[in-house]
Structures are given as C-alpha cells and as structure tokens.
NUVOLUM-840102 format. One record per residue: x, z, y of N, C-alpha, C, O in turn; residue in one letter. Coordinates in steps of 0.1 Angstrom, whole numbers, m for minus. Layout:
BEGIN
<n.px:X	n.pz:Z	n.py:Y	ca.px:X	ca.pz:Z	ca.py:Y	c.px:X	c.pz:Z	c.py:Y	o.px:X	o.pz:Z	o.py:Y	r:A>;
...
END
This chain:
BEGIN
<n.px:9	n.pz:0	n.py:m12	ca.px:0	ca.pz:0	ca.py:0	c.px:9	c.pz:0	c.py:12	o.px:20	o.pz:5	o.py:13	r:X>;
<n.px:1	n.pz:m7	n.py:22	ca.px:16	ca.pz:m11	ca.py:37	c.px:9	c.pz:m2	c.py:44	o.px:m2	o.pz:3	o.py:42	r:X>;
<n.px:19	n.pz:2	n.py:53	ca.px:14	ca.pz:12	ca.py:64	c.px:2	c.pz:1	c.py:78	o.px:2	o.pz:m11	o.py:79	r:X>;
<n.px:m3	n.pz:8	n.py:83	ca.px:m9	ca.pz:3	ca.py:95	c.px:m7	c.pz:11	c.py:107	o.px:m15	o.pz:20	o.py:110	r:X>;
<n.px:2	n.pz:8	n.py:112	ca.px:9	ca.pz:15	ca.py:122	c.px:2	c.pz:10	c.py:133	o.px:2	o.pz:m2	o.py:135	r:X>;
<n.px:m5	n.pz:19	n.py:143	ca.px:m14	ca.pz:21	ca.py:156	c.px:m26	c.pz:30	c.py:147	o.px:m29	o.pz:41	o.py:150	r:X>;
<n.px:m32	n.pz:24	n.py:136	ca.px:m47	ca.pz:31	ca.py:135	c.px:m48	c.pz:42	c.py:133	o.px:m37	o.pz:47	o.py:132	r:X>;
<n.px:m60	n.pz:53	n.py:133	ca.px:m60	ca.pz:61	ca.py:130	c.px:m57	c.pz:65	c.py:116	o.px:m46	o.pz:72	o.py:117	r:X>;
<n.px:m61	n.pz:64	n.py:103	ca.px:m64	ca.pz:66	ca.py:95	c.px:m49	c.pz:62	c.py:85	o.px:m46	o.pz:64	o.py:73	r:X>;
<n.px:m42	n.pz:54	n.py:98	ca.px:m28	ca.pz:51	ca.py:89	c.px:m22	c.pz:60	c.py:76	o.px:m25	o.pz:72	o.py:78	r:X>;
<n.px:m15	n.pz:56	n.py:66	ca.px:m5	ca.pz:65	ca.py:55	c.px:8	c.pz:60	c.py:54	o.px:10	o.pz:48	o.py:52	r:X>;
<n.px:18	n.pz:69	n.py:56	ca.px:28	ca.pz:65	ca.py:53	c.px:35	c.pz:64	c.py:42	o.px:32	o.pz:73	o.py:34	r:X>;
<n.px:44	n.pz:56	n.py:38	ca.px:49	ca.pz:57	ca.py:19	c.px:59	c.pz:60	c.py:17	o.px:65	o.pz:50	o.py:13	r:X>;
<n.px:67	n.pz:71	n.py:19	ca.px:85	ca.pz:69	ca.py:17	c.px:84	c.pz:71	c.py:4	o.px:78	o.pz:80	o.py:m2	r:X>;
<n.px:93	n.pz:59	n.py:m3	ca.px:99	ca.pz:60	ca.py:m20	c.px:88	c.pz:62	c.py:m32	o.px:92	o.pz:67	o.py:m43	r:X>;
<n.px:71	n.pz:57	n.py:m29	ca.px:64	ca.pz:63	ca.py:m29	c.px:54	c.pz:73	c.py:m31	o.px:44	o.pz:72	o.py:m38	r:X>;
<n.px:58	n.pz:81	n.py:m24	ca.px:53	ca.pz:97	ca.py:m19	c.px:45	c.pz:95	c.py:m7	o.px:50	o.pz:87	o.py:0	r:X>;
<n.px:35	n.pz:100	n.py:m3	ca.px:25	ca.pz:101	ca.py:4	c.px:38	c.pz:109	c.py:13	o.px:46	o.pz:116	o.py:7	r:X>;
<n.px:38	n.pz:108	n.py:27	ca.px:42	ca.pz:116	ca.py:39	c.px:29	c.pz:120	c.py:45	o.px:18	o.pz:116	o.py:45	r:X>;
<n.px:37	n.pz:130	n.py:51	ca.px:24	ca.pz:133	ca.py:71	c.px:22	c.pz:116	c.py:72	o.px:28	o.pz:107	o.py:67	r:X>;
<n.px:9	n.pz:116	n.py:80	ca.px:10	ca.pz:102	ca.py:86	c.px:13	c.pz:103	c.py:104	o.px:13	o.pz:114	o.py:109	r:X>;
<n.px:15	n.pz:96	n.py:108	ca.px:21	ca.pz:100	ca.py:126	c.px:14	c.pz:109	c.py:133	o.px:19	o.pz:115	o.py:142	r:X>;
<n.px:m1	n.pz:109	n.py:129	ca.px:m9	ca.pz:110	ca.py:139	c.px:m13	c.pz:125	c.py:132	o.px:m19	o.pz:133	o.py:140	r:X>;
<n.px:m10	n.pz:129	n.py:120	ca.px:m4	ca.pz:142	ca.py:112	c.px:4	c.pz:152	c.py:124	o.px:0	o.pz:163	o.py:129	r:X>;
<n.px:16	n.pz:146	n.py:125	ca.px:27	ca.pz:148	ca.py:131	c.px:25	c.pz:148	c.py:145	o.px:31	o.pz:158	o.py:150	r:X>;
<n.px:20	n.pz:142	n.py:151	ca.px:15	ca.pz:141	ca.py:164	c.px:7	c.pz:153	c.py:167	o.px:12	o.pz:161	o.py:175	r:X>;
<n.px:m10	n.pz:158	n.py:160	ca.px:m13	ca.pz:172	ca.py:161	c.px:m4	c.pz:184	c.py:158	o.px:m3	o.pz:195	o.py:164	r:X>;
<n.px:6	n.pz:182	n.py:144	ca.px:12	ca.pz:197	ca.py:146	c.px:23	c.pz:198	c.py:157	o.px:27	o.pz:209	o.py:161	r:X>;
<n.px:27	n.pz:188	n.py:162	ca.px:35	ca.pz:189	ca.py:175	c.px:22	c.pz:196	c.py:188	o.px:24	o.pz:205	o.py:196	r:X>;
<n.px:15	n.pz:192	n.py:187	ca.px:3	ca.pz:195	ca.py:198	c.px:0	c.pz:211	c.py:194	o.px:m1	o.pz:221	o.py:201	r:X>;
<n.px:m2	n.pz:209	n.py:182	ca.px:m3	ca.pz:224	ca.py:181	c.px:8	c.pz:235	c.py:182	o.px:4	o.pz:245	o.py:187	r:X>;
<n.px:19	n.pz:235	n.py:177	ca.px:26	ca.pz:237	ca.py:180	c.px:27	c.pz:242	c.py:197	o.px:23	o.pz:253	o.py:200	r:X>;
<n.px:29	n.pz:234	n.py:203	ca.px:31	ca.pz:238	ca.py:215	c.px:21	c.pz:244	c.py:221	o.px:25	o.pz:253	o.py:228	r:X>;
<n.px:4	n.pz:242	n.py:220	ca.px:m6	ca.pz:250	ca.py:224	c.px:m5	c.pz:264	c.py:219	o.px:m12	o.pz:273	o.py:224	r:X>;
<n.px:5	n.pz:267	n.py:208	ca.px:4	ca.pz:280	ca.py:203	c.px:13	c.pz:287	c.py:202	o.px:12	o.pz:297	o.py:194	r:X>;
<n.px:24	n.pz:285	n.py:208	ca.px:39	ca.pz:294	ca.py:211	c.px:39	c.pz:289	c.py:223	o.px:49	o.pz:296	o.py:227	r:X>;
<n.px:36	n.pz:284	n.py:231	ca.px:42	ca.pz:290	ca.py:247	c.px:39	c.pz:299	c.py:253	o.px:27	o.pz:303	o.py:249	r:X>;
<n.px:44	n.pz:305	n.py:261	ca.px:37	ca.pz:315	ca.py:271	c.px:22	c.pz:313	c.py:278	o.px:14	o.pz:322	o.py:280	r:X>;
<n.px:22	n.pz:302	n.py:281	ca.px:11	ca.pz:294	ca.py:287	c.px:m2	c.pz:295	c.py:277	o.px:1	o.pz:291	o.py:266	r:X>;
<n.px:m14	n.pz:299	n.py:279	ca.px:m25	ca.pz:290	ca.py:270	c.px:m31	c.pz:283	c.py:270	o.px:m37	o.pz:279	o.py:260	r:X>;
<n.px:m32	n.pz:278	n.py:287	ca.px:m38	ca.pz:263	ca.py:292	c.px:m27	c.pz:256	c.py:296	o.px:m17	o.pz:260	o.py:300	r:X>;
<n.px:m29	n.pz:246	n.py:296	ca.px:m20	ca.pz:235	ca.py:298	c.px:m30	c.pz:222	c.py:300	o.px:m41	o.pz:221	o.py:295	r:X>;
<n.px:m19	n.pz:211	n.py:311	ca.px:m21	ca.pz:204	ca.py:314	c.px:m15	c.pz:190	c.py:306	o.px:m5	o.pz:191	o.py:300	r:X>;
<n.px:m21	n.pz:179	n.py:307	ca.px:m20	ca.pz:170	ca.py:292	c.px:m6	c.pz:163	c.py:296	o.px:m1	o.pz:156	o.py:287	r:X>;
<n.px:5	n.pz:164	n.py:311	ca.px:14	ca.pz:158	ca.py:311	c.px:23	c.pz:170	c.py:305	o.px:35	o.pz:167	o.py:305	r:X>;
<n.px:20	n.pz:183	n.py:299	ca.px:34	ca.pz:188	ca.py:300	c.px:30	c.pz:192	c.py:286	o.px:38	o.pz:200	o.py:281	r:X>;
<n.px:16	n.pz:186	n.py:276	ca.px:16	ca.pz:189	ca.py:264	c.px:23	c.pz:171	c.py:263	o.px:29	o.pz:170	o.py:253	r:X>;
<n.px:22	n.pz:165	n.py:267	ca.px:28	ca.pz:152	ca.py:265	c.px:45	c.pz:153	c.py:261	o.px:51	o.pz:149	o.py:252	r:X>;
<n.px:50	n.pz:160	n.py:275	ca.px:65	ca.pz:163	ca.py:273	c.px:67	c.pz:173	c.py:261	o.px:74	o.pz:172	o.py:251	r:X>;
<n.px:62	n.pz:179	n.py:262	ca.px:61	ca.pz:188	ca.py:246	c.px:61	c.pz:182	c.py:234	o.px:68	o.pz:187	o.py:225	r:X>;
<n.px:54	n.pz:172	n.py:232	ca.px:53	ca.pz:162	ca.py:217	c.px:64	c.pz:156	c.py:220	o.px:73	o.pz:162	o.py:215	r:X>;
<n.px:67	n.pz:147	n.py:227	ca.px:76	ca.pz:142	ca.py:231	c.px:94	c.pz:145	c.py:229	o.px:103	o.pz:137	o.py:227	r:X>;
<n.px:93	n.pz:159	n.py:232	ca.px:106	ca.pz:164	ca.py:229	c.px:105	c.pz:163	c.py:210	o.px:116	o.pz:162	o.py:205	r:X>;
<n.px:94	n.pz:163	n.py:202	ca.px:93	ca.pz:161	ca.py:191	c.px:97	c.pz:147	c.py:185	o.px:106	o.pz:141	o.py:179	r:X>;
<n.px:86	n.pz:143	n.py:191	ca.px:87	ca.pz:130	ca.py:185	c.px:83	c.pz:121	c.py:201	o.px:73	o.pz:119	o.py:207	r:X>;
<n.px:99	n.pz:117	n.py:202	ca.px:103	ca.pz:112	ca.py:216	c.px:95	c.pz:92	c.py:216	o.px:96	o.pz:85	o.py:226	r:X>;
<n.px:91	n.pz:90	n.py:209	ca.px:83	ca.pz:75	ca.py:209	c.px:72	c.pz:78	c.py:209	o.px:66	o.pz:68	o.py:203	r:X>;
<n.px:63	n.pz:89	n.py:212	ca.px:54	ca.pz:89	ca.py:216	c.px:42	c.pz:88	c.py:224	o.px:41	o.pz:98	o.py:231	r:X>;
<n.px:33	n.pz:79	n.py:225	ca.px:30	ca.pz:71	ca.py:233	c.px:17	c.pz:82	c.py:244	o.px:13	o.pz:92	o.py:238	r:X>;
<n.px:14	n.pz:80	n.py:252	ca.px:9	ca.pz:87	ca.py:259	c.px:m11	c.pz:87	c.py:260	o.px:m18	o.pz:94	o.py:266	r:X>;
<n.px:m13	n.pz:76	n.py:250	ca.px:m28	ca.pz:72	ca.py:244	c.px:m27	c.pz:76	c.py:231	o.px:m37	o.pz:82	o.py:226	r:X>;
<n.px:m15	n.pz:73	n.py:221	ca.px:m13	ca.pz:82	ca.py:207	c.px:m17	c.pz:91	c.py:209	o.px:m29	o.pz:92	o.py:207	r:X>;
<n.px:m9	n.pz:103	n.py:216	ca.px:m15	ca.pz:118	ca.py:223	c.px:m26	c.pz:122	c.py:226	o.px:m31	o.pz:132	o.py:222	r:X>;
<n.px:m33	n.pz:112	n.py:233	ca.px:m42	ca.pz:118	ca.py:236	c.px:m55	c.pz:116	c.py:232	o.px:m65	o.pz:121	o.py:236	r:X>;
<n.px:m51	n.pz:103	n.py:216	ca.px:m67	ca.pz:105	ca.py:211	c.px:m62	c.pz:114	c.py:197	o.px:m70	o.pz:114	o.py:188	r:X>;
<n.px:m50	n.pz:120	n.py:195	ca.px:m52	ca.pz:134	ca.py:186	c.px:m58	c.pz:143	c.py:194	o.px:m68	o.pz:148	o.py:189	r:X>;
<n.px:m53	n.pz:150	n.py:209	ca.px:m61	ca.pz:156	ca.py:215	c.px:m69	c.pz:154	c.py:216	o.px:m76	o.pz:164	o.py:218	r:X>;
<n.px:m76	n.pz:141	n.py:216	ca.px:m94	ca.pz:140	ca.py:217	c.px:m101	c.pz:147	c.py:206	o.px:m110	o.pz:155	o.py:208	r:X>;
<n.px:m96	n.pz:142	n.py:192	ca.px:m100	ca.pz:143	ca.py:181	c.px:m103	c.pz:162	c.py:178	o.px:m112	o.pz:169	o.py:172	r:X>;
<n.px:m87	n.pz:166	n.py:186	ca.px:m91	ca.pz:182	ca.py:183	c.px:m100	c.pz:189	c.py:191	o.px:m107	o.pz:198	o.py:187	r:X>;
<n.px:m101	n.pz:182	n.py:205	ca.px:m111	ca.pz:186	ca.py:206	c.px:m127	c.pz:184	c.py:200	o.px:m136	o.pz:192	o.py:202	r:X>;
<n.px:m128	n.pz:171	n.py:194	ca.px:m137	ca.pz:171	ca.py:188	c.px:m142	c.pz:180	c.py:177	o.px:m153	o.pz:184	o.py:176	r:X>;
<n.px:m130	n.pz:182	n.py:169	ca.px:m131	ca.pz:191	ca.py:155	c.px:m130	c.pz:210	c.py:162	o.px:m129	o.pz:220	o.py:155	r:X>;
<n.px:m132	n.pz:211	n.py:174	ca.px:m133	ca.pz:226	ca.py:177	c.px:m120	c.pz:235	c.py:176	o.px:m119	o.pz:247	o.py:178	r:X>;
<n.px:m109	n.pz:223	n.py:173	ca.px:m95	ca.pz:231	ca.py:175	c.px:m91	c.pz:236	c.py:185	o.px:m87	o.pz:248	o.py:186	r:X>;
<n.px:m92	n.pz:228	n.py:194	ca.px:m89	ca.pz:224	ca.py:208	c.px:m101	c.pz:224	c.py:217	o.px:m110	o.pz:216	o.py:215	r:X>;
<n.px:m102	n.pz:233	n.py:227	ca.px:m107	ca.pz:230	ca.py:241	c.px:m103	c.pz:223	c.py:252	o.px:m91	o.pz:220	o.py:253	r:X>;
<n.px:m115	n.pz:218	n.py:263	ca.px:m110	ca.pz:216	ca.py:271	c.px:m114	c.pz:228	c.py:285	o.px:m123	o.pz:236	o.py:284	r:X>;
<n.px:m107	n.pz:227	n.py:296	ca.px:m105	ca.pz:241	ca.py:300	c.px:m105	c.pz:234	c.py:321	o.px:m95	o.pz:230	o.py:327	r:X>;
<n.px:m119	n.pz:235	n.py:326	ca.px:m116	ca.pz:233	ca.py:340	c.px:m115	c.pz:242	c.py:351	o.px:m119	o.pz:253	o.py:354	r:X>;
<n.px:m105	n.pz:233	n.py:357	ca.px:m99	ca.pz:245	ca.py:365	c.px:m103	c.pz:240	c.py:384	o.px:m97	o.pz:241	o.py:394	r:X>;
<n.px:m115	n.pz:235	n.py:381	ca.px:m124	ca.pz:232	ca.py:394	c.px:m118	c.pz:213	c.py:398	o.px:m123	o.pz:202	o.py:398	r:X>;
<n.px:m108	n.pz:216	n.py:400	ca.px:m102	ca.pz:199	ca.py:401	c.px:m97	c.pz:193	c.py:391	o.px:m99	o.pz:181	o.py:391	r:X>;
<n.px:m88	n.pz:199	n.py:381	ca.px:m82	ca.pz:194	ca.py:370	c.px:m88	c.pz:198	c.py:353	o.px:m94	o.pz:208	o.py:349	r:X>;
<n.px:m85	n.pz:189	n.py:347	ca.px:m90	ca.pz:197	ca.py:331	c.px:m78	c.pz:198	c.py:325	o.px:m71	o.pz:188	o.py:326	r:X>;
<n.px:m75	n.pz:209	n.py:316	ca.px:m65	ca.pz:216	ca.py:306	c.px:m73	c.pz:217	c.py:295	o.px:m85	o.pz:219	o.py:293	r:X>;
<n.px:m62	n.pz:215	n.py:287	ca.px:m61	ca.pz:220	ca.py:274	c.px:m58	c.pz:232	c.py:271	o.px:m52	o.pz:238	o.py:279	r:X>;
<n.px:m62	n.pz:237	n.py:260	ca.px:m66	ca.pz:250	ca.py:251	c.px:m64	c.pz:252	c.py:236	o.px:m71	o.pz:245	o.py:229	r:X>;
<n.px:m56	n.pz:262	n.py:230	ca.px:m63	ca.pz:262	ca.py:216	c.px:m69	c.pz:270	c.py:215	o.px:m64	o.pz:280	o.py:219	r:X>;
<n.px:m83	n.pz:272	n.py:209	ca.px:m93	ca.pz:277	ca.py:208	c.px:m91	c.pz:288	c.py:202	o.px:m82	o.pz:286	o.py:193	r:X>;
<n.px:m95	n.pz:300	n.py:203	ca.px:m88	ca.pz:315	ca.py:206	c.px:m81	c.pz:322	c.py:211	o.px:m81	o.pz:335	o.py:211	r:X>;
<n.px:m71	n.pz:314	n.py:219	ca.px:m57	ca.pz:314	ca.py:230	c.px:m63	c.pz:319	c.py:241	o.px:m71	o.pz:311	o.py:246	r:X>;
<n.px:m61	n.pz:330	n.py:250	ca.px:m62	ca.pz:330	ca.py:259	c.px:m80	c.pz:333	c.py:261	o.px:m88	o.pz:337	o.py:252	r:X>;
<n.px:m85	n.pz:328	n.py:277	ca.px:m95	ca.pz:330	ca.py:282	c.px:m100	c.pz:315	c.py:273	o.px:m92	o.pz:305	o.py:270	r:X>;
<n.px:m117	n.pz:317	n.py:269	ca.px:m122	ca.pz:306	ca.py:264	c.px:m126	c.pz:298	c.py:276	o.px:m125	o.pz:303	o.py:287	r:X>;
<n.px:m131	n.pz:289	n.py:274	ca.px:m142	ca.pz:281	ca.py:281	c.px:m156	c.pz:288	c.py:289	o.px:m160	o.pz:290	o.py:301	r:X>;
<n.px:m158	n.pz:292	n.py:277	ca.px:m175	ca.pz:301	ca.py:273	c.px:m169	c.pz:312	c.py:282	o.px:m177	o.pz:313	o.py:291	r:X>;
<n.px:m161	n.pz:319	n.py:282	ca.px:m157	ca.pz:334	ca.py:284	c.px:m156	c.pz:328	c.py:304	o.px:m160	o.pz:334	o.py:314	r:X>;
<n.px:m151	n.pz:320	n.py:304	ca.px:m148	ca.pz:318	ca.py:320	c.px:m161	c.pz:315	c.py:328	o.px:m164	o.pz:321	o.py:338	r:X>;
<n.px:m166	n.pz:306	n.py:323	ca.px:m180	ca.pz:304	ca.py:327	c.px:m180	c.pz:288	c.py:326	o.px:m191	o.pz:282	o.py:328	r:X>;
<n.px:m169	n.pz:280	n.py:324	ca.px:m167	ca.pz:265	ca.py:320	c.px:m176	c.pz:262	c.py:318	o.px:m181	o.pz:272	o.py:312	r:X>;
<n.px:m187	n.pz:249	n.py:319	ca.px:m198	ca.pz:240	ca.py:311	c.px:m193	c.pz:231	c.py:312	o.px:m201	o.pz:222	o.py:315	r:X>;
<n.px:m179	n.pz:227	n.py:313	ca.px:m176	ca.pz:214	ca.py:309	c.px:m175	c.pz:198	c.py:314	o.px:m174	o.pz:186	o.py:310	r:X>;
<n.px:m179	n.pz:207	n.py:329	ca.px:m188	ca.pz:194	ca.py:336	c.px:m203	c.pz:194	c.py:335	o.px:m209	o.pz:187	o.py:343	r:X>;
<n.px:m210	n.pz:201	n.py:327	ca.px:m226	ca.pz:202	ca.py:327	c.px:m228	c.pz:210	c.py:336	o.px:m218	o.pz:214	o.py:343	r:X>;
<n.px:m242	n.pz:214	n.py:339	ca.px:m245	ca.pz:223	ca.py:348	c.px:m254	c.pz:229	c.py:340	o.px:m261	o.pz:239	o.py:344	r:X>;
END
C-alpha cells in the first residue's frame, strides 16, 4: 500500500510496519506543547512554532486542520480573549465554560 501524502487519513509503511502517520505526529507535537508549558492558552502562531521545532516541514494548514480536528473530538478548546482566539487543552487551566466564552454565540 503507497502512502498518500497531504490526506487525512494517510498511512505510513516503513519496511512494512505500520508507523504514526504525520498527522499522528502532528497532534502529539500539539499536544505535547498544550500540555507542558507554562502557558495553557496559546495562540496558533506560537503552537505552530512549537510543532515546528518538532517536526520543522510543517506546514501551517497541516497544523491547523489537526487542531481543527481536536477541537472537534473535545480534546482541544477554543478560548476567546475578546479580539483574538487561543487554543486550549481541555482541563488545562481556565475552561471556556468556566470564563464565560460562547464561542462567538450569544
């Protein structure tokens, strides 16, 4: 089986053995850094530099549709701060809910 490098759903084959697939690798870098810094909101350029120092060819739309995705799956929040939106991992810090965030709803 060949890799399909951009999609989601890609697999990688080394020697063949199933690896992480990128986008594997792409979240635990994201997570990773949502969950050992000092910080527990963050902004998506400096979780970018963060993956990045990981896995330095990483593209800045790669990033951010795993962050989409976690936020979809409830891993990840998003977190507004009246002008800007941050990122979150969910338990980290002040929630959404806890601040009074709707997310842009009213």
């Amino acid at each position: 089986m060949g890799s399909f490098k951009g999609s989601w759903w890609h697999i990688i084959f080394n020697g063949g053995e199933s690896t992480m697939s990128r986008d594997e690798d792409i979240k635990q870098a994201i997570l990773d850094y949502g969950s050992k810094g000092a910080k527990t909101k963050f902004y998506f350029k400096d979780m970018l530099a963060g993956v990045k120092k990981v896995i330095p060819d990483a593209g800045a739309s790669e990033v951010k549709g795993v962050a989409s995705k976690l936020v979809a799956d409830g891993i990840m929040e998003y977190f507004s701060t009246g002008s800007s939106t941050m990122y979150g991992v969910k338990g980290r810090g002040i929630s959404a809910e806890e601040s009074g965030d709707t997310g842009g709803e009213n």
